[in-house]
C-alpha angles and dihedrals in degrees: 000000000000140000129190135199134224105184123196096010109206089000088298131130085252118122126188136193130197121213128200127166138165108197110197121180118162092203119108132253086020114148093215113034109122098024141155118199129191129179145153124202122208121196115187083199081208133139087276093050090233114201135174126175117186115192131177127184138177141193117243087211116037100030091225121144138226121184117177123178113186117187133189141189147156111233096178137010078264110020121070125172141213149223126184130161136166137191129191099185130188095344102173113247085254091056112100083216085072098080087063099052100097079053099079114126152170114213119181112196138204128199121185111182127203 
């Protein structure tokens, strides 16, 4: 795989990576064996160290789809928050992704530190 960097985008503190990635693995009953991968990570580079990464796959066999955003922040010198979500969509019954499909899910987070 491979990831690339734009840094100050615009002349602003805004940085952004894209991400691309093929997975192969000849082995049987292996999630991720004929696999494409695109992303692209933001990063605010701000006081509250503010950070989203976006990423969608599919399977060359199988057609069956995966999306994850994941989202960080500060809120406060001792309080961050989170946002993750994932998605398996359409995986075929033979795809060793549907089993996964009832999994999907979108989790917010709070951290207070002490």
């Amino acid at each position: 795989g491979i990831e690339y960097s734009f840094y100050s985008i615009s002349q602003s503190k805004i940085d952004i990576g894209i991400i691309a990635e093929y997975i192969n693995d000849e082995r049987e009953q292996i999630l991720l064996n004929n696999e494409l991968l695109i992303g692209a990570r933001l990063s605010l580079n701000d006081l509250q160290n503010t950070r989203f990464l976006l990423l969608a796959g599919k399977d060359l066999e199988t057609g069956s789809k995966f999306f994850s955003l994941e989202s960080s922040s500060r809120l406060y010198s001792n309080f961050t928050i989170n946002f993750n979500a994932r998605a398996i969509i359409e995986p075929p019954q033979q795809d060793i992704a549907f089993t996964l499909e009832d999994d999907n899910f979108i989790e917010i987070e709070g951290k207070y530190y002490f």
